[in-house]
MOPAC internal coordinates of N, CA, C and O (Angstrom, degrees):
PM7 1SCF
backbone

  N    0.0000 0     0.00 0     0.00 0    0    0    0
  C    1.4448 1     0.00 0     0.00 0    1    0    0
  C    1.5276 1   110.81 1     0.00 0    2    1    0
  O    1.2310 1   127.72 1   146.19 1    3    2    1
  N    1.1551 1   102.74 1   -33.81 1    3    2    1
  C    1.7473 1   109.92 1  -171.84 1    5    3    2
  C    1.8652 1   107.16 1   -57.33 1    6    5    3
  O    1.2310 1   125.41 1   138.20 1    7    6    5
  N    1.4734 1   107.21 1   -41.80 1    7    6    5
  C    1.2760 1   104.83 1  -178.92 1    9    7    6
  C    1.9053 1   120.01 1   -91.76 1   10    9    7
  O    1.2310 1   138.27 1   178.44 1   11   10    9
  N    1.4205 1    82.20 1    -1.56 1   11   10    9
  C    1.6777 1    74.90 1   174.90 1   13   11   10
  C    1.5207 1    89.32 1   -97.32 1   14   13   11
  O    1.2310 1   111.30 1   177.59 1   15   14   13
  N    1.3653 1   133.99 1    -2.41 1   15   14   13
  C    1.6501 1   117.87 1   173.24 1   17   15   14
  C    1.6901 1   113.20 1   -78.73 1   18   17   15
  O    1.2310 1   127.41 1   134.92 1   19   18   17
  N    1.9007 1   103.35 1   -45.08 1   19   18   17
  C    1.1332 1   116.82 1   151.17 1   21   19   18
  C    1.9607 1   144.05 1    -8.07 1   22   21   19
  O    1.2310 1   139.81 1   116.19 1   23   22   21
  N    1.3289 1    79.17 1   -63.81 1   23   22   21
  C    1.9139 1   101.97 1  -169.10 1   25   23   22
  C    1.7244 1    88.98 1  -109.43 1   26   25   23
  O    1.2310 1   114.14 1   177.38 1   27   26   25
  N    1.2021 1   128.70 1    -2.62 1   27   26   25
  C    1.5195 1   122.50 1   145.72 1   29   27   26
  C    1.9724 1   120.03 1   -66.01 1   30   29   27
  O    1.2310 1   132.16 1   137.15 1   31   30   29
  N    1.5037 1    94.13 1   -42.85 1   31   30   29
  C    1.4978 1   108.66 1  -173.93 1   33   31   30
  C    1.5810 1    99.90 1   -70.78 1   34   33   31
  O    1.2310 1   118.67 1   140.54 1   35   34   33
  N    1.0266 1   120.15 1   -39.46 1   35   34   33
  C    1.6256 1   143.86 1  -156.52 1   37   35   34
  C    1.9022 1    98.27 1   -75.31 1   38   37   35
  O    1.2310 1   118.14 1   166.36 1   39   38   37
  N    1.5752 1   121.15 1   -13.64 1   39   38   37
  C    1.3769 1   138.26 1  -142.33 1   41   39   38
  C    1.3257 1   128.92 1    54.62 1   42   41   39
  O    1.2310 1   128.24 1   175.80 1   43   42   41
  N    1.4350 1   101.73 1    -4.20 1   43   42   41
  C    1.7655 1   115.97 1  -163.90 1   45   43   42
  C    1.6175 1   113.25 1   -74.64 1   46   45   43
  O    1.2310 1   134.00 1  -104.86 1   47   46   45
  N    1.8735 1    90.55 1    75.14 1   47   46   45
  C    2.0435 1    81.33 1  -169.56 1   49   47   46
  C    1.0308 1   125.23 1   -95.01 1   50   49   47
  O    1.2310 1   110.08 1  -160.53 1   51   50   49
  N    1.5610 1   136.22 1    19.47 1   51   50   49
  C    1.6584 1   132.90 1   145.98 1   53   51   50
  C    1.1409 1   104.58 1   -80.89 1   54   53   51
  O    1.2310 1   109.82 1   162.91 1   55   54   53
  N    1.6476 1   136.72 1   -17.09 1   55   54   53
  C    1.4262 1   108.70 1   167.30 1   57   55   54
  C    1.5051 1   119.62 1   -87.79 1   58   57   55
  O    1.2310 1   119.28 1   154.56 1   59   58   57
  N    1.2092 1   118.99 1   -25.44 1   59   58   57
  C    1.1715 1   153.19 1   158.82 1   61   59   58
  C    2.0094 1    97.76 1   -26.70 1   62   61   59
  O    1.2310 1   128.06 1    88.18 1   63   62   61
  N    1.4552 1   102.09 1   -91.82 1   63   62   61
  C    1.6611 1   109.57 1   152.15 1   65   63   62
  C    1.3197 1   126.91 1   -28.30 1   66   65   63
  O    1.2310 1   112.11 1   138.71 1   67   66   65
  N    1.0622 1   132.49 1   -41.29 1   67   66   65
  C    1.1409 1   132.48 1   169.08 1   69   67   66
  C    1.5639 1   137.51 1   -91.95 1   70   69   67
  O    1.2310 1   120.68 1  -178.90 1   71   70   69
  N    1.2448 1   116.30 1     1.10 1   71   70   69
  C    1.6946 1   138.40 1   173.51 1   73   71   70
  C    1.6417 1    87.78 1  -105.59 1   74   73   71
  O    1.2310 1   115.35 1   149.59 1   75   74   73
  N    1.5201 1   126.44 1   -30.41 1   75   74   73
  C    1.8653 1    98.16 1   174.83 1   77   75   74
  C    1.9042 1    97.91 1   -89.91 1   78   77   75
  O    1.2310 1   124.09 1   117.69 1   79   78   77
  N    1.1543 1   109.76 1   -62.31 1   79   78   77
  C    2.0335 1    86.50 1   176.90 1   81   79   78
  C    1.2166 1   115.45 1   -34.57 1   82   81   79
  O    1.2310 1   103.90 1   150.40 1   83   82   81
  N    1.5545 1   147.26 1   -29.60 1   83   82   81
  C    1.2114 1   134.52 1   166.81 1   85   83   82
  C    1.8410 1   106.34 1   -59.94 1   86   85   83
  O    1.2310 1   119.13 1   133.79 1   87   86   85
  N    1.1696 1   119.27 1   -46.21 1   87   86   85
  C    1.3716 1   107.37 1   178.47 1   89   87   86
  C    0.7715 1   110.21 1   -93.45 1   90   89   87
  O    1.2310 1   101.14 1  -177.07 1   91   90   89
  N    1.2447 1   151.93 1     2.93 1   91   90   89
  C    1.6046 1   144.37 1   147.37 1   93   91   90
  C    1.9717 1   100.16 1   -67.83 1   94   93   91
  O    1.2310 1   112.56 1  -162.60 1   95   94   93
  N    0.9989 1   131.66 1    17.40 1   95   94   93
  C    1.6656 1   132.04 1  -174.83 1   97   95   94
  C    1.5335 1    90.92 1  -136.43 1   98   97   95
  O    1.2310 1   105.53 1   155.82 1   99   98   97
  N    1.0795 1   144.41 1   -24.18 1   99   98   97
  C    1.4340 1   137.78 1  -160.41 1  101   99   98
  C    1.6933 1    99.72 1  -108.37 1  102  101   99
  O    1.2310 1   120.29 1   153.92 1  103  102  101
  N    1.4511 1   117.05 1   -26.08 1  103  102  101
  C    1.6655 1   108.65 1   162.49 1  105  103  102
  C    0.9732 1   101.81 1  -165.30 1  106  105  103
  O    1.2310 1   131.84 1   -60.88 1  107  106  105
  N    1.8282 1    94.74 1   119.12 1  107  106  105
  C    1.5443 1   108.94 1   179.95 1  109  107  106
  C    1.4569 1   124.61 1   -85.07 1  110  109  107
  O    1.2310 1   123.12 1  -159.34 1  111  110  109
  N    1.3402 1   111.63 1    20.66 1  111  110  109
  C    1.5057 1   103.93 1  -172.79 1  113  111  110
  C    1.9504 1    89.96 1  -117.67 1  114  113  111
  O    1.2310 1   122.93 1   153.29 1  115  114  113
  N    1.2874 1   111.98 1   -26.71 1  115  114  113
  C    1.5448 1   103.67 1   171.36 1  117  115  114
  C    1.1519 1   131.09 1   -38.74 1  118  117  115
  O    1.2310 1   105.57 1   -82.33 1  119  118  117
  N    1.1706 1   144.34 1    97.67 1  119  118  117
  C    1.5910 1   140.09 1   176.89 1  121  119  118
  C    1.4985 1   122.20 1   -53.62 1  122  121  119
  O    1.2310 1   121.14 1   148.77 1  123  122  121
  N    1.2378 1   115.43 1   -31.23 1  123  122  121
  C    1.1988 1   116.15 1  -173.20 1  125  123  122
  C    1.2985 1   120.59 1   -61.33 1  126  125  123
  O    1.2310 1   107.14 1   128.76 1  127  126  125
  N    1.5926 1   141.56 1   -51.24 1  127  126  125
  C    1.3185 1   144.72 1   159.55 1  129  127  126
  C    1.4693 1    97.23 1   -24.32 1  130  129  127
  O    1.2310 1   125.49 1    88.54 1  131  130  129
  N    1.1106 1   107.05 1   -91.46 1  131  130  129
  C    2.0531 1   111.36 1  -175.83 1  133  131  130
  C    1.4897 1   112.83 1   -19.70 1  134  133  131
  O    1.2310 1   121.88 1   132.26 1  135  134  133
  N    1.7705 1   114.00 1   -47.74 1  135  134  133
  C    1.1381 1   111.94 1  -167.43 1  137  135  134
  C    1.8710 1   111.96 1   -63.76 1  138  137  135
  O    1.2310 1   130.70 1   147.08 1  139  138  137
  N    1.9569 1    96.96 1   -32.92 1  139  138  137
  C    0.9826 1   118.31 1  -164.96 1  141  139  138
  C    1.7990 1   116.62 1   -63.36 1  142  141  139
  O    1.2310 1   135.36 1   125.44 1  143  142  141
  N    1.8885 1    87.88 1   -54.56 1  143  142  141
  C    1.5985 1    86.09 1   158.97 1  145  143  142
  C    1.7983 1   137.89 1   -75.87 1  146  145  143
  O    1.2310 1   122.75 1  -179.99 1  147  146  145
  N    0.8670 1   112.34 1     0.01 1  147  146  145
  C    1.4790 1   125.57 1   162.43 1  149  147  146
  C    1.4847 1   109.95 1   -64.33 1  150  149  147
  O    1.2310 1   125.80 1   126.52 1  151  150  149
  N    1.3994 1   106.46 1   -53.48 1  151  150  149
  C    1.3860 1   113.61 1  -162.61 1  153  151  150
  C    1.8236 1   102.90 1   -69.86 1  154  153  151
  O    1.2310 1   124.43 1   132.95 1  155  154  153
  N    1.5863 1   109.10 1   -47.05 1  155  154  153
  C    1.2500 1   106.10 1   171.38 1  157  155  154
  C    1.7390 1   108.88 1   -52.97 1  158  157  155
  O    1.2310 1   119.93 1   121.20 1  159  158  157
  N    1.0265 1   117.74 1   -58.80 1  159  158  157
  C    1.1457 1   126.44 1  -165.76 1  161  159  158
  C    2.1289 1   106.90 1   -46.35 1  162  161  159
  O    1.2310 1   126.12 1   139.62 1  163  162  161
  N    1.1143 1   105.84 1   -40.38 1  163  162  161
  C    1.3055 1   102.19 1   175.34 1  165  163  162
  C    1.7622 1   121.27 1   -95.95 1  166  165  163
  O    1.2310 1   123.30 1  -170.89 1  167  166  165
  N    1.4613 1   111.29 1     9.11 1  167  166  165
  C    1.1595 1   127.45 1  -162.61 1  169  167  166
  C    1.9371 1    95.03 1  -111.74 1  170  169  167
  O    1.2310 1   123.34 1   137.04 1  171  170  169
  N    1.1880 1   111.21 1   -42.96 1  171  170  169
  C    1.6978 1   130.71 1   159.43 1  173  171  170
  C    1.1431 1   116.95 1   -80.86 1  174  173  171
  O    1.2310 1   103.03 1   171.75 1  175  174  173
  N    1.0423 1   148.76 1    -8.25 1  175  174  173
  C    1.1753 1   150.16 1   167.17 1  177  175  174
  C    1.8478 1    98.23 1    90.69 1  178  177  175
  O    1.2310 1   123.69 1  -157.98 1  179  178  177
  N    0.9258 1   110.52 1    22.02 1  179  178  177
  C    1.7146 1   103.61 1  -165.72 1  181  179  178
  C    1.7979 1   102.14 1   -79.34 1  182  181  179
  O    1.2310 1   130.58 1    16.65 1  183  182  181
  N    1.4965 1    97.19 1  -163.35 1  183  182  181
  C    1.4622 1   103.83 1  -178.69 1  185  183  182
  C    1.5351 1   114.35 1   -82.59 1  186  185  183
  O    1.2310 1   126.80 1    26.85 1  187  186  185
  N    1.5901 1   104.53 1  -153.15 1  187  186  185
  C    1.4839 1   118.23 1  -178.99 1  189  187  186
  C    1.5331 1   126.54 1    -3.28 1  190  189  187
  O    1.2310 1   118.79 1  -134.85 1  191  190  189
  N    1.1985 1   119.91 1    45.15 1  191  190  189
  C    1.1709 1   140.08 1   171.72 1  193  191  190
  C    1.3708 1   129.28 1   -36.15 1  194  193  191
  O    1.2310 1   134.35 1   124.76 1  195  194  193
  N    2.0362 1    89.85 1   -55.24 1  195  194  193
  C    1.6738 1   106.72 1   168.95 1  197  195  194
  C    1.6143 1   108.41 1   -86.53 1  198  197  195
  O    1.2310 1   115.59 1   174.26 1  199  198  197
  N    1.0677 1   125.98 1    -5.74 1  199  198  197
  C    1.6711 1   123.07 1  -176.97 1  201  199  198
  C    1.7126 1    80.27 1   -85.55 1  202  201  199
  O    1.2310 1   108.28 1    90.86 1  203  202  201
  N    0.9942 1   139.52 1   -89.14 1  203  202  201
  C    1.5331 1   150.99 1  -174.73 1  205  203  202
  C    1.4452 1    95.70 1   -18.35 1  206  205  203
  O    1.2310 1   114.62 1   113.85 1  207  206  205
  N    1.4622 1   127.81 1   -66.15 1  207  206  205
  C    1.0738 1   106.10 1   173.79 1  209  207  206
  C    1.4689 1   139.66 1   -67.84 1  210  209  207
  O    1.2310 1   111.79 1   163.11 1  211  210  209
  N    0.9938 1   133.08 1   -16.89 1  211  210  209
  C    0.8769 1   166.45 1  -155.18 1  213  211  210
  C    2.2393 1   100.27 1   -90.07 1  214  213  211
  O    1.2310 1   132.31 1   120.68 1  215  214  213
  N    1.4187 1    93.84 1   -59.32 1  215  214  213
  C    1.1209 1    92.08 1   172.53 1  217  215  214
  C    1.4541 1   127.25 1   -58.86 1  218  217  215
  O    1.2310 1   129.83 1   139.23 1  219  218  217
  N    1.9711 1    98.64 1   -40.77 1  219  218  217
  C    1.7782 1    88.33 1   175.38 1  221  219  218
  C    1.8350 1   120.63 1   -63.08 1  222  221  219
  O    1.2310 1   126.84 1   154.28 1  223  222  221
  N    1.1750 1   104.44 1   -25.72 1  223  222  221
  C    2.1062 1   113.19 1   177.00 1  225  223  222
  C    1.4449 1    89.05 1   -66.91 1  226  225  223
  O    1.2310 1   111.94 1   142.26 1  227  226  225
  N    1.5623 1   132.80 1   -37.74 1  227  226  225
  C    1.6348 1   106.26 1   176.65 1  229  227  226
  C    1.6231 1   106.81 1   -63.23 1  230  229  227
  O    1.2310 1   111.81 1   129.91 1  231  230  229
  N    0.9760 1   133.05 1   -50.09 1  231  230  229
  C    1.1149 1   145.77 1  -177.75 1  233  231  230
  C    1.9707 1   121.70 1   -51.42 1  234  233  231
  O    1.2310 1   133.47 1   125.63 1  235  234  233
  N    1.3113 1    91.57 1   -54.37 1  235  234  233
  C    1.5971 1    91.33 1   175.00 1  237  235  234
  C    1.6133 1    81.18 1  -165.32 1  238  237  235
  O    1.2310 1   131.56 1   -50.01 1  239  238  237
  N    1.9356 1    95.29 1   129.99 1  239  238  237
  C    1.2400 1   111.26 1  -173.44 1  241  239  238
  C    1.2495 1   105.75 1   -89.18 1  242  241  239
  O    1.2310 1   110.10 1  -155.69 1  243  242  241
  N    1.5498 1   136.20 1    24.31 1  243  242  241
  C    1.2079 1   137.06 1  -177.55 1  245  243  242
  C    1.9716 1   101.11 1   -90.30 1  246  245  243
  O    1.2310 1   131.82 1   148.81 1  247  246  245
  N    1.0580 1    94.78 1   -31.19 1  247  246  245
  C    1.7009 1    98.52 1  -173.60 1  249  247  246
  C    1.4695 1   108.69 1   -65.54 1  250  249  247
  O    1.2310 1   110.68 1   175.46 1  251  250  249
  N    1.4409 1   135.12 1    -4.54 1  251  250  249
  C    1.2392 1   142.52 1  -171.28 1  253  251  250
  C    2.0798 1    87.23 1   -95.24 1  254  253  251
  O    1.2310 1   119.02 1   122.08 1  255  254  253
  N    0.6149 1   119.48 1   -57.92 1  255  254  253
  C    1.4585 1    93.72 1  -178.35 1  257  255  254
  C    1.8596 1   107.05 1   -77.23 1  258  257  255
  O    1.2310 1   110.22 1   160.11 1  259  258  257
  N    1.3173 1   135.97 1   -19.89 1  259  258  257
  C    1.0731 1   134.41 1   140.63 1  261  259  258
  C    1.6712 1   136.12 1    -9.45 1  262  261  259
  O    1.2310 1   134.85 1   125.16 1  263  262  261
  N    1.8307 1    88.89 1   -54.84 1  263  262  261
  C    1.1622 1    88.62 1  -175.64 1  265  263  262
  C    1.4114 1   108.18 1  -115.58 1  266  265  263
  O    1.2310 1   117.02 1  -145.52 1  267  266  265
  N    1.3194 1   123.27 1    34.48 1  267  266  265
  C    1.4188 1   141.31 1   174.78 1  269  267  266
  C    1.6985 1   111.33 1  -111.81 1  270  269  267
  O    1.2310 1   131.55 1   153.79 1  271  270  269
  N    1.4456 1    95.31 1   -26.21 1  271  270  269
  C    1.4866 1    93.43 1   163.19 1  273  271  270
  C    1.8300 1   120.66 1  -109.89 1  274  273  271
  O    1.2310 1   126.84 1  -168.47 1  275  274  273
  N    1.1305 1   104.45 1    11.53 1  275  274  273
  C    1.4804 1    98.63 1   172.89 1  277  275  274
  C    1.2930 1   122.22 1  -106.28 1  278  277  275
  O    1.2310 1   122.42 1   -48.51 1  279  278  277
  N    1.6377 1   112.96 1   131.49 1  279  278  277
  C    1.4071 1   143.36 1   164.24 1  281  279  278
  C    1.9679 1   115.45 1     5.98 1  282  281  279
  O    1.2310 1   133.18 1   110.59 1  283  282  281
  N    1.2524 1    92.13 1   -69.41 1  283  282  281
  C    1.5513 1   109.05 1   168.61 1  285  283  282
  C    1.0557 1   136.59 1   -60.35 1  286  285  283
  O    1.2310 1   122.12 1   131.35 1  287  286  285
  N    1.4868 1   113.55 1   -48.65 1  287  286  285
  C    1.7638 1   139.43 1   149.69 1  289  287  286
  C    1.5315 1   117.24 1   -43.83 1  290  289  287
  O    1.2310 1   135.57 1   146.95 1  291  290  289
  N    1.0694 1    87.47 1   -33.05 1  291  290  289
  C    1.7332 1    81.22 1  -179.43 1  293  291  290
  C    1.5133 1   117.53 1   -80.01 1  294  293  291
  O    1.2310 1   128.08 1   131.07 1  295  294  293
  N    1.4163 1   102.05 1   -48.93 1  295  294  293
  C    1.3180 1   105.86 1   146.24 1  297  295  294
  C    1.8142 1   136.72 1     3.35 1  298  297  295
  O    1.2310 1   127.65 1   153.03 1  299  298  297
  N    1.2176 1   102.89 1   -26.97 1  299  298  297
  C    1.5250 1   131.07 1  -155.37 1  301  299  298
  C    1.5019 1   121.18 1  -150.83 1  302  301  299
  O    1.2310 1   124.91 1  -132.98 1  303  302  301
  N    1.2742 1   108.17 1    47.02 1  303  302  301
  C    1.4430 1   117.52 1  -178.72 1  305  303  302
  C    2.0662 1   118.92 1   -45.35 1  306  305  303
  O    1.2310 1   131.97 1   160.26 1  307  306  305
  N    1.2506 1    94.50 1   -19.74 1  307  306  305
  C    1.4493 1    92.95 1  -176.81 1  309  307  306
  C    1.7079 1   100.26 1   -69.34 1  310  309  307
  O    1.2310 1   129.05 1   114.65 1  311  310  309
  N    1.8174 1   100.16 1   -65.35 1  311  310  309
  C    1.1794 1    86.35 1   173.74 1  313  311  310
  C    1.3904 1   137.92 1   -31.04 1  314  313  311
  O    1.2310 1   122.40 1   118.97 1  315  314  313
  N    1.0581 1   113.01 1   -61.03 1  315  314  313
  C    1.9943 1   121.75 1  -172.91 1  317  315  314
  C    1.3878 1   119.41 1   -44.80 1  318  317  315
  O    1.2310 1   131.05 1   137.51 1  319  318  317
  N    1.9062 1    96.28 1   -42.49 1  319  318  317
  C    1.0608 1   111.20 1  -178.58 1  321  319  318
  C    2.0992 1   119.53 1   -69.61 1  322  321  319
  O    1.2310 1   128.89 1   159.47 1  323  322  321
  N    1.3891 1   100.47 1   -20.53 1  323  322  321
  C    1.7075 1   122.49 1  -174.48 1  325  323  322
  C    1.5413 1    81.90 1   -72.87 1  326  325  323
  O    1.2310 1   123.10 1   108.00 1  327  326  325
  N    1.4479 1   111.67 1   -72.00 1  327  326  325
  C    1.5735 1   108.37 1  -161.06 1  329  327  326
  C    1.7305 1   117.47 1   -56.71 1  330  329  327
  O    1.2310 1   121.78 1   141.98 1  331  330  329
  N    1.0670 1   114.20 1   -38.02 1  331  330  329
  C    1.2120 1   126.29 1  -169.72 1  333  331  330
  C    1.1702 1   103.71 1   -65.16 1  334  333  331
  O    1.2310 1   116.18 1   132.18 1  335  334  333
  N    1.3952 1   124.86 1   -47.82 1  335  334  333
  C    1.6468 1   145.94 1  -177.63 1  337  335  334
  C    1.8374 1    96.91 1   -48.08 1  338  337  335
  O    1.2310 1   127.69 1   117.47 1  339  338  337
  N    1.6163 1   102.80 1   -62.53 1  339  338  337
  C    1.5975 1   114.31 1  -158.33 1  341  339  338
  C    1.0333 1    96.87 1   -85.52 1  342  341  339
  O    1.2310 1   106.75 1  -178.01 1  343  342  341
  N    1.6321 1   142.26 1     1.99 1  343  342  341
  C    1.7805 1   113.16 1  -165.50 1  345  343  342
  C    2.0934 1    83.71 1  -129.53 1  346  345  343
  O    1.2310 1   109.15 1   153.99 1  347  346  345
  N    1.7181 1   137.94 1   -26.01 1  347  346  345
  C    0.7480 1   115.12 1   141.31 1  349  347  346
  C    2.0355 1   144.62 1   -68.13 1  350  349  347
  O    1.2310 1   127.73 1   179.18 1  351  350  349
  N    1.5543 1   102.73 1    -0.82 1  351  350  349
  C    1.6951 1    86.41 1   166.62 1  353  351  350
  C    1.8948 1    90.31 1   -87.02 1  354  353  351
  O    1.2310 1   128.85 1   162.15 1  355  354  353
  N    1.0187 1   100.56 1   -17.85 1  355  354  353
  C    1.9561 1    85.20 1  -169.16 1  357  355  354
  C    1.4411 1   110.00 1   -67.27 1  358  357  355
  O    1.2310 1   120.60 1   142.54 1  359  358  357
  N    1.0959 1   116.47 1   -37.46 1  359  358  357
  C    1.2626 1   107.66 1   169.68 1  361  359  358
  C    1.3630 1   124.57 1   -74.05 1  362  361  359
  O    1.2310 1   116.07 1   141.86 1  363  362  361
  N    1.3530 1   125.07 1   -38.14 1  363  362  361
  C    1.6293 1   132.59 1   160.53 1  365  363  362
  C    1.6578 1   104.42 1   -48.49 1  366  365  363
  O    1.2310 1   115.96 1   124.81 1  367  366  365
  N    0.9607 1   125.28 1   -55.19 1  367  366  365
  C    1.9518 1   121.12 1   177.79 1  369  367  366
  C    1.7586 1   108.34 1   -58.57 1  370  369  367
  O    1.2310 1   123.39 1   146.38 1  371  370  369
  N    1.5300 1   111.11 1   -33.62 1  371  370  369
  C    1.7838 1   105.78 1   172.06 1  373  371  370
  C    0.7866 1    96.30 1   -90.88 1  374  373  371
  O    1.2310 1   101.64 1  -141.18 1  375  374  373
  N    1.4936 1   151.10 1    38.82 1  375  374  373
  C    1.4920 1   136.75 1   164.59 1  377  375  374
  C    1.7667 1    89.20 1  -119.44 1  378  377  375
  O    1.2310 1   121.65 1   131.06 1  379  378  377
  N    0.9235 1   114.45 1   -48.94 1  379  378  377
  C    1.7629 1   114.61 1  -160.42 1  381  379  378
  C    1.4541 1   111.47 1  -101.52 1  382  381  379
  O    1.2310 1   120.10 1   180.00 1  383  382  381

């Protein structure tokens, strides 16, 4: 992760992209990659942004307020509002 933050700072964002898919393949239960490519993804204008995010809240539901308070994310009210929508009824249906 360190060097895909790296060669992000560096502007270098296909390598950038490609040092976090390597750690998004080396541990699949880590959230952070997902969070990481989401964030690129809406920061580049790229794709699946909300699937990416989406995956790190499967992963660790801490990244859902994560990405409700970050700079970029906000950026994107639909999104926040999609995740926020789908990851609070999920928890309201395992509660009741």
């Amino acid at each position: 992760m360190e060097f895909s933050k790296w060669s992000h700072l560096n502007n270098d964002t296909d390598t950038a992209v490609k040092y976090v898919k390597k750690a998004l393949k080396a541990d699949k239960t880590w959230g952070e990659p997902d969070f990481i490519l989401g964030w690129y993804a809406l920061l580049f204008d790229m794709d699946n942004a909300e699937v990416y995010l989406s995956q790190a809240i499967e992963k660790d539901k801490g990244y859902l307020l994560h990405i409700i308070n970050n700079d970029i994310c906000q950026q994107h009210p639909n999104i926040i509002n999609n995740l926020t929508f789908k990851y609070s009824n999920k928890n309201r249906n395992l509660s009741g």
